[in-house]
C-alpha positions as MATLAB code, in Angstrom:
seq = 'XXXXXXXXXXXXXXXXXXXXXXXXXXXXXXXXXXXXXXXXXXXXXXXXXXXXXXXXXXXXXXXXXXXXXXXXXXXXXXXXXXXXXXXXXXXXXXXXXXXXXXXXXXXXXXXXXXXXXXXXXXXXXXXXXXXXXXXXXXXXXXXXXXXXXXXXXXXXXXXXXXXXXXXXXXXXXXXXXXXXXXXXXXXXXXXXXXXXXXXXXXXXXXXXXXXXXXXXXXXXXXXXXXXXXXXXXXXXXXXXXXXXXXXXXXXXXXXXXXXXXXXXXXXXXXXXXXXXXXXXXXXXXXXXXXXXXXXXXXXXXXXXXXXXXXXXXXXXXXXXXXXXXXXXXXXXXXXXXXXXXXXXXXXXXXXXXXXXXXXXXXXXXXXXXXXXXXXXXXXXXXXXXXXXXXXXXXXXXXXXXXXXXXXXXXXXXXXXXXXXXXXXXXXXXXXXXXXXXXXXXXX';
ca = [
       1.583  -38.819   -1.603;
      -1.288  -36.814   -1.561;
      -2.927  -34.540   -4.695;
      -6.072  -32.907   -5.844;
      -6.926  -33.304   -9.488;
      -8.527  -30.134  -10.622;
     -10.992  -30.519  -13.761;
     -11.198  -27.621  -16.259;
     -13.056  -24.703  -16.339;
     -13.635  -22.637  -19.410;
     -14.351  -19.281  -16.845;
     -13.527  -17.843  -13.821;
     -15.389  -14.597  -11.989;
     -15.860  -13.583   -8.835;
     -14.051  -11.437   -5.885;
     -11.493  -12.670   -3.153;
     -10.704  -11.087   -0.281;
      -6.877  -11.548   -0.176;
      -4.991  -12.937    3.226;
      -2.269  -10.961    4.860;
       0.735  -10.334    3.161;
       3.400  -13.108    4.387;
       6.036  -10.641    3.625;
       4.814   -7.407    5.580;
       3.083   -9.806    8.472;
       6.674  -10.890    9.054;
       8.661   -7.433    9.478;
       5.405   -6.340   11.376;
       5.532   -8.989   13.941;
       9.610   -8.678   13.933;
       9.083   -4.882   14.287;
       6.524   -4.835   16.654;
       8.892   -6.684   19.107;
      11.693   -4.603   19.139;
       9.536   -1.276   19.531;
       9.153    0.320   22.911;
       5.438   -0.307   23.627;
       2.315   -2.340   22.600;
       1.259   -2.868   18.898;
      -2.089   -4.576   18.016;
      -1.544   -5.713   14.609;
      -4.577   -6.798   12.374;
      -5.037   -8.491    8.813;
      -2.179  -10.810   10.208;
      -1.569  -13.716    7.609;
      -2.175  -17.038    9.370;
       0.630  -19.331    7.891;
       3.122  -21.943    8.144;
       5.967  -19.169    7.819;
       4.511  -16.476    9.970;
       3.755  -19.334   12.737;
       7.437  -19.704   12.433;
       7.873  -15.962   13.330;
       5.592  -16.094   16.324;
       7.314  -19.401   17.423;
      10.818  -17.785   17.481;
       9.427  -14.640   19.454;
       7.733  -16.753   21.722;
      11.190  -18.668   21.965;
      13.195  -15.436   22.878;
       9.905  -14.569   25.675;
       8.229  -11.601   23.595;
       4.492  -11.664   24.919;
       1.927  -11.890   22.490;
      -1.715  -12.016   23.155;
      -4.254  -13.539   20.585;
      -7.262  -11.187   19.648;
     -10.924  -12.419   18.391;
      -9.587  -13.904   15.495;
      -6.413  -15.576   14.216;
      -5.664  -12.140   11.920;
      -5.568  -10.009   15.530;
      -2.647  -10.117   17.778;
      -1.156   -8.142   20.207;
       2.840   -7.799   20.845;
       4.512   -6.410   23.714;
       7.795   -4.817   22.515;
      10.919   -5.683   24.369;
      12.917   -2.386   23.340;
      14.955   -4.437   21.452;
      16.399   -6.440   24.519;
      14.870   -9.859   24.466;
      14.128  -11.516   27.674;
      15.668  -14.679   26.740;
      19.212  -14.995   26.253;
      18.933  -18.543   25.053;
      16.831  -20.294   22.622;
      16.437  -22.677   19.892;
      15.014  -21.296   16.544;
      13.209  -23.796   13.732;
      12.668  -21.278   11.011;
      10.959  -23.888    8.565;
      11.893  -22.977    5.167;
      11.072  -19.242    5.693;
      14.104  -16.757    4.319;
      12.376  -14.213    5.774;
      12.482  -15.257    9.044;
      15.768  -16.977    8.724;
      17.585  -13.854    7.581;
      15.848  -11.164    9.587;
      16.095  -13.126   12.765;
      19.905  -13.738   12.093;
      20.620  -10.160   11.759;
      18.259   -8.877   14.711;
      19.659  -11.659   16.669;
      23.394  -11.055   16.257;
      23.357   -7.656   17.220;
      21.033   -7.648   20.145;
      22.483  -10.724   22.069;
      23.754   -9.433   25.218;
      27.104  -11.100   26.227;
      26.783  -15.020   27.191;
      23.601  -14.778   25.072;
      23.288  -17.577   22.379;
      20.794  -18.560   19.681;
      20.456  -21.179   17.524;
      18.799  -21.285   14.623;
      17.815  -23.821   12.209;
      15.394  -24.920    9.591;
      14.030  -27.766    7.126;
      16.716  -29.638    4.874;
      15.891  -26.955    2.260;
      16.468  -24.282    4.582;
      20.452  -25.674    4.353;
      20.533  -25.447    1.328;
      19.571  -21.763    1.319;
      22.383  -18.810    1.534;
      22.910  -17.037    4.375;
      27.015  -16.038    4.064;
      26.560  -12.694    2.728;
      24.613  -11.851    5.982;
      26.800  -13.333    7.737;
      30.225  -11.718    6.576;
      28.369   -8.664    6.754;
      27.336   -9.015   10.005;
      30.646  -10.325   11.437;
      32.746   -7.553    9.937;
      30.835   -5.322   12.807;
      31.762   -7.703   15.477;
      28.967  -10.285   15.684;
      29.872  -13.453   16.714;
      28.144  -16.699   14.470;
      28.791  -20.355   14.344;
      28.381  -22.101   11.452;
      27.085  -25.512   13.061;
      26.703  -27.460    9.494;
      27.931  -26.019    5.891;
      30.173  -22.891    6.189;
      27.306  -20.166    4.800;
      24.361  -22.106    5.156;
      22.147  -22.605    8.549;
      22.227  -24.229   11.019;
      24.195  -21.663   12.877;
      24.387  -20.159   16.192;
      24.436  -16.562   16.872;
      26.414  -15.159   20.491;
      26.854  -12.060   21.881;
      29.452   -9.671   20.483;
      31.078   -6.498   20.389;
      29.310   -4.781   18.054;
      30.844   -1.589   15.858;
      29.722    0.940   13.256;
      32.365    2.812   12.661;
      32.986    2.130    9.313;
      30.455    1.566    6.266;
      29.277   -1.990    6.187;
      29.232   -3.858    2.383;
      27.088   -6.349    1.569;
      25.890   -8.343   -1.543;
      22.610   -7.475   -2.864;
      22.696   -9.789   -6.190;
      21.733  -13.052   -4.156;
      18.851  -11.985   -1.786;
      17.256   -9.154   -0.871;
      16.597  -10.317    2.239;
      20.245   -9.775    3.371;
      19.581   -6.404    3.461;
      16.806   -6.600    5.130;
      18.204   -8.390    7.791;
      20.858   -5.879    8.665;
      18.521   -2.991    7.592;
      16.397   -3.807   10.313;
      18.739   -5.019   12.778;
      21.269   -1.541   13.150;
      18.615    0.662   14.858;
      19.561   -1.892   18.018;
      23.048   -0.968   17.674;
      22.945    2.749   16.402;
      20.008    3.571   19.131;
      21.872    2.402   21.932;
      25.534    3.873   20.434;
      24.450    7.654   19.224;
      26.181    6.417   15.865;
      24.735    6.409   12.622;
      25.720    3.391   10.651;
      25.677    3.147    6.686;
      25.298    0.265    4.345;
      27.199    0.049    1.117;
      25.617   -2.569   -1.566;
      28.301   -4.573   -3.474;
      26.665   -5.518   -7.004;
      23.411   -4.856   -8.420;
      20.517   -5.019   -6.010;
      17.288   -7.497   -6.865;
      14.144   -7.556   -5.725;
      14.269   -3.557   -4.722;
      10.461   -3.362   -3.682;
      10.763   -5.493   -0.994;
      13.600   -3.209    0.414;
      11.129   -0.601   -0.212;
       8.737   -2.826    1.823;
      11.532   -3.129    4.944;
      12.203    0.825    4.774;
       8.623    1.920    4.918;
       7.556   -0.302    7.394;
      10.407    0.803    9.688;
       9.650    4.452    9.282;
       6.167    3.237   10.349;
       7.761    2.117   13.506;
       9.372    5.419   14.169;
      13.109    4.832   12.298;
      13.933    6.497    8.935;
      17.093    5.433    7.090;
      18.276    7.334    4.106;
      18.563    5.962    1.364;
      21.398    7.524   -1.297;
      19.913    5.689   -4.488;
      19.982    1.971   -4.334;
      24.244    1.788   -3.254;
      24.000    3.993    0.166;
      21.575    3.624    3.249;
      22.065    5.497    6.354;
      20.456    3.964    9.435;
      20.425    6.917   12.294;
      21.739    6.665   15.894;
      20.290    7.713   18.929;
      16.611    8.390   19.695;
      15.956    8.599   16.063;
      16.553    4.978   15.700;
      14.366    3.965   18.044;
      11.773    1.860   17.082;
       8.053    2.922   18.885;
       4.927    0.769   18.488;
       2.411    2.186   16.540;
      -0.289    1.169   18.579;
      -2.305   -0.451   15.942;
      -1.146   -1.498   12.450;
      -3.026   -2.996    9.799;
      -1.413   -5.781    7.510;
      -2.952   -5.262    3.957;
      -3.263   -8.116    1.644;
      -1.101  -10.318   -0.071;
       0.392   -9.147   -3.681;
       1.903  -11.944   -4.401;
      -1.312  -14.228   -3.879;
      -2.993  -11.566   -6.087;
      -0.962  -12.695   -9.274;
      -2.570  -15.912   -9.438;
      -5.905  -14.716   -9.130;
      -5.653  -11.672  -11.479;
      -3.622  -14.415  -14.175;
      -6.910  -16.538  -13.628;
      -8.901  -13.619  -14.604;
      -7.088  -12.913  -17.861;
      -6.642  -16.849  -18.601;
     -10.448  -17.504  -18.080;
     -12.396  -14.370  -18.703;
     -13.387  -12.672  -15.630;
     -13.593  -10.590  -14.618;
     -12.255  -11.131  -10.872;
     -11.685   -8.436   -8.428;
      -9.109   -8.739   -5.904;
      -9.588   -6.747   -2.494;
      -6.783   -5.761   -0.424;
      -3.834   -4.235   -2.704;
      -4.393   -1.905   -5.268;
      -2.876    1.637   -6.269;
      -2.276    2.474   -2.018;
       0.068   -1.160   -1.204;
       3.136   -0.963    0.166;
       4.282   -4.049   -1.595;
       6.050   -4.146   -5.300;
       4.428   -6.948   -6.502;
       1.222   -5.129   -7.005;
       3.213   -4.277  -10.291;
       2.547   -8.089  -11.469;
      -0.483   -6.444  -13.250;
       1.262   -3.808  -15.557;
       3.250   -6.743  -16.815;
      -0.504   -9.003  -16.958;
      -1.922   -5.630  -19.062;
       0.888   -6.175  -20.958;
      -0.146   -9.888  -22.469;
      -3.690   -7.865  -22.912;
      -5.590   -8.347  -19.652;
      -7.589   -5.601  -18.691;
      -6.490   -4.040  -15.639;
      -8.627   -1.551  -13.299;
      -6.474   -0.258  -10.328;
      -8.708    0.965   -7.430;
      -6.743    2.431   -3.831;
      -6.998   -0.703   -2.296;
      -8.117   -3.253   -5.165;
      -7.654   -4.615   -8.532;
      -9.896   -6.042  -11.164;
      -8.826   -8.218  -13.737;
     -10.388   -9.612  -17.438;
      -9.354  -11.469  -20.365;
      -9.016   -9.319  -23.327;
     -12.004   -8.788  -25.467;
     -11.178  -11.388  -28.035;
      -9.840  -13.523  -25.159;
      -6.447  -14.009  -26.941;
      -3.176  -13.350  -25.103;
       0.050  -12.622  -26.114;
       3.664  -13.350  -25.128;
       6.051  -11.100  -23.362;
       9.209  -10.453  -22.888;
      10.095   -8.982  -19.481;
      12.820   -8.584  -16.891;
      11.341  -10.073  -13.309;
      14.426   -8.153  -11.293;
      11.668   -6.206   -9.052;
       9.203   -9.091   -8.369;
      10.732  -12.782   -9.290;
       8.275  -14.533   -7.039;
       5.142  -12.759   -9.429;
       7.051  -13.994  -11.814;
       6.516  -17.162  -11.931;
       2.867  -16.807  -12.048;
       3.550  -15.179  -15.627;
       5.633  -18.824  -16.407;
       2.197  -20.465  -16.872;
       0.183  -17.641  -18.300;
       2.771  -18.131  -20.893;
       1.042  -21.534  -21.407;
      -2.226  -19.456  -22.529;
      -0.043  -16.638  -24.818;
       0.527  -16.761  -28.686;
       4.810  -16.476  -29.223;
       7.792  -16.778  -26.641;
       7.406  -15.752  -23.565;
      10.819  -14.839  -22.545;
      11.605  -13.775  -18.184;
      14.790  -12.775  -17.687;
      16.700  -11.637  -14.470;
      15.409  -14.245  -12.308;
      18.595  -15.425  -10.804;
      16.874  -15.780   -7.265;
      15.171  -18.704   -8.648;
      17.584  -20.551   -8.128;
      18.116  -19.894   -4.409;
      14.827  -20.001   -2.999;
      11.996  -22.831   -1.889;
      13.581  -25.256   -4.265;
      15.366  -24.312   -7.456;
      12.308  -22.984   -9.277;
      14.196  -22.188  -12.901;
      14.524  -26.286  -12.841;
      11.335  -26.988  -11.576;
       9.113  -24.647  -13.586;
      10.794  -25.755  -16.536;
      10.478  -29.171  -15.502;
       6.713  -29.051  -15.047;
       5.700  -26.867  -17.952;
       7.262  -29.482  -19.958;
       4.679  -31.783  -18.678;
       1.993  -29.977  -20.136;
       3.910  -29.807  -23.347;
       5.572  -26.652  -23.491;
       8.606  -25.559  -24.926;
      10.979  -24.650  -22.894;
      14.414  -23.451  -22.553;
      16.413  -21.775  -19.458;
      19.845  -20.386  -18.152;
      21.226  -19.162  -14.984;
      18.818  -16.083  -14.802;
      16.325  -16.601  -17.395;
      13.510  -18.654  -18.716;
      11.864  -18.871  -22.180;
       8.364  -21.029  -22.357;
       6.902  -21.218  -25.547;
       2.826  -23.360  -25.405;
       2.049  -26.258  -27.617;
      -0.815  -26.516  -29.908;
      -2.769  -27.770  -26.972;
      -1.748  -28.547  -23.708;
      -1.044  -32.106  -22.431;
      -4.407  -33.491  -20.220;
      -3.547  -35.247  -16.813;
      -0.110  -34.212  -16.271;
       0.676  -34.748  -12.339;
       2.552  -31.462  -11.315;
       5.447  -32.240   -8.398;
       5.517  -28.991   -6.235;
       9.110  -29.552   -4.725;
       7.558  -28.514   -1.021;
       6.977  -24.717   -3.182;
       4.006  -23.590   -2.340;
       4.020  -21.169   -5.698;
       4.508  -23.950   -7.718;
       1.774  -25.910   -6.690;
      -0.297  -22.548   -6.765;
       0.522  -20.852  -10.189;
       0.390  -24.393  -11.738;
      -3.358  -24.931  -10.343;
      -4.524  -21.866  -13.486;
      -3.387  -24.874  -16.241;
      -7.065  -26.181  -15.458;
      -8.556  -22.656  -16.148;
     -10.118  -20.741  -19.541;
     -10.698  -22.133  -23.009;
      -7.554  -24.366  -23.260;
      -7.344  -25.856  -20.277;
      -7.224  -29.189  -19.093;
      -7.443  -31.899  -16.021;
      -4.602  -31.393  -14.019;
      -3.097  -32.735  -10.525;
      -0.804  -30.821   -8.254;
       0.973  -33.496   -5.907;
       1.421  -32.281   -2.112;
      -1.378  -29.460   -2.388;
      -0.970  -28.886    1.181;
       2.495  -26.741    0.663;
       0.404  -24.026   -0.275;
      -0.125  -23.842    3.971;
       3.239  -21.657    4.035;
       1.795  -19.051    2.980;
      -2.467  -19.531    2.350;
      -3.840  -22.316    3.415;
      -6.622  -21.827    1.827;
      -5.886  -21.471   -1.589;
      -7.682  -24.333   -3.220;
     -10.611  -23.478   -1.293;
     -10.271  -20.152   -2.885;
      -9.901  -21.098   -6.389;
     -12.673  -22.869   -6.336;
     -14.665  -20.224   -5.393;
     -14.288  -17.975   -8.637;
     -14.283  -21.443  -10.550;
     -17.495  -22.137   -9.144;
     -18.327  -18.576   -9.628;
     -18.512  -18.560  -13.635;
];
């Protein structure tokens, strides 16, 4: 197996430039193909799970032309009628992709069209039947081809109908609604129907629906939204989706947490360029709850700048993670620098995404010789009197494991660590070691 030990540092400073955001590089590359027209999109995260994106639209014969750099690339919207009306889909172990493609797939297949679509042994282990019933209620047509609710699957042409309000859970994934969010401009456009979306159950990780519904009004579809229970997709010209021409891809706010969290661990201060007060994405909000442990936070339009406290002593929280569980887990080892219980609650999604990261974040932070105790949705983690030197962190194939437990080696208190299989961080930056070591280097 391969590692990289990383030696302490008592201080980090510095600024990064963050990489495209996984999560808006996605829906823009998605989006872009369904519009009517060319969109040049720039920023564009380079990644194991948006090479899985440009894979599958390569698969269904969307043209895409490379720019000057890996971050340019230029998409040639089908008008929501792929070329291809068969194709085999590896999605990796990106929900994401599986779940938008699913939905977009199942309602644009013309008849004797058929996908299939499958991913890493994680990726069947990963939920996909509340998408599914959702979208076969309407008259899609999809095969389970392994475990009923899980991929693979295979997605045909169907008759497709909005007559009626569609349910769906949104206490699982966000990314179910996503998927059909996305998807019922195709079938509303074409139809001159509106079609509305009724949530079943609370609704987690609400920003990055924000995320989906912003980015397609970008593309030329508003849906309304009745609070968080009701959204109304238009028909007809209104739900057609136009390319923008040229659409920027700002930075990554999930990357940010670890390198604001190694600000606040290790002094700082560290400014992070490409989200700030202007982002699009909810995560951003990972540094109200870091000024909350007593970082020092400075929010610029499109940056944020991090620092330890003046006495350099943080303390614990106790938070709900509903709006950004992947953040989240980033505060799990902060915890490992705080005086008291740190206590994160409604993170049920854990449990359902790379690996089961309740288990293994509780798991590993017992390694370093936390306390720690969890349940279905929550997580307490309270730090020993010094943490335990040399511990060799598994990552589980997670790349935010392996990237949140890299700030143990960081600020007064910490100490040699390894991170087994560094090279999962690739899914979504490859090069975050690369970067850390920069604003270690830095001090």
């Amino acid at each position: 197996m391969q590692f990289i030990d990383l030696q302490p540092h008592g201080k980090a400073s510095g600024t990064i430039r963050l990489p495209g955001s996984k999560s808006v590089s996605n829906r823009a590359l998605l989006l872009a193909a369904l519009a009517q027209g060319q969109t040049t999109l720039t920023g564009l995260l380079e990644s194991d799970d948006t090479r899985v994106m440009r894979d599958a639209l390569a698969a269904l014969g969307v043209v895409t032309v490379p720019g000057n750099s890996s971050e340019v690339l230029t998409v040639t919207g089908c008008g929501g009628v792929f070329p291809a009306l068969t194709a085999d889909i590896f999605v990796g172990n990106s929900g994401t992709s599986a779940r938008s493609l699913v939905g977009t797939l199942a309602l644009a297949a013309a008849p004797g069209a058929a996908y299939a679509i499958d991913g890493v042994p994680r990726m069947r282990e990963r939920p996909i039947g509340d998408l599914v019933d959702a979208l076969v209620q309407i008259g899609a047509v999809i095969d389970y081809t392994g475990n009923a609710g899980f991929p693979p699957l295979t997605v045909r042409g169907g008759a497709i109908r909005v007559d009626k309000p569609i349910p769906i859970r949104g206490d699982v994934s966000s990314q179910f609604l996503t998927g059909l969010l996305m998807a019922l401009p195709l079938v509303t456009a074409r139809t001159g129907q509106s079609a509305t979306i009724e949530l079943v159950g609370e609704l987690i990780s609400k920003p990055y629906i924000e995320i989906t519904l912003l980015m397609m009004q970008q593309f030329g579809v508003t849906v309304v939204r009745d609070g968080w229970k009701r959204f109304t997709v238009p028909g007809g010209t209104a739900a057609k989706y136009v390319a923008p021409g040229q659409y920027a891809v700002e930075g990554d706010a999930s990357t940010a947490s670890y390198f604001l969290a190694a600000a606040a661990i290790a002094g700082g201060p560290i400014r992070v360029e490409g989200v700030g007060c202007a982002a699009l994405q909810g995560d951003v909000k990972f540094a109200d709850a870091l000024a909350a442990t007593g970082a020092q936070i400075v929010w610029e339009d499109h940056a944020i700048v991090a620092q330890a406290p003046a006495d350099r002593r943080l303390r614990a929280i106790d938070a709900d993670m509903n709006h950004i569980p992947d953040a989240a887990m980033t505060l799990a080892v902060v915890a490992l620098f705080a005086e008291g219980t740190t206590r994160l609650t409604n993170i049920g999604s854990w449990r359902v995404k790379e690996t089961d990261r309740i288990a293994a974040m509780a798991t590993e932070l017992r390694k370093l010789g936390a306390t720690v105790e969890e349940g279905p949705d929550w997580i307490t983690i309270t730090p020993p009197a010094s943490l335990t030197a040399n511990a060799a962190i598994d990552t589980y194939d997670d790349h935010r494991v392996a990237m949140c437990f890299a700030l143990a080696s960081l600020g007064l208190r910490g100490v040699p660590v390894r991170i087994n299989d560094p090279a999962c961080v690739n899914k979504t930056f490859p090069g975050y070691f690369k970067a850390l070591a920069n604003v270690r280097s830095a001090a």
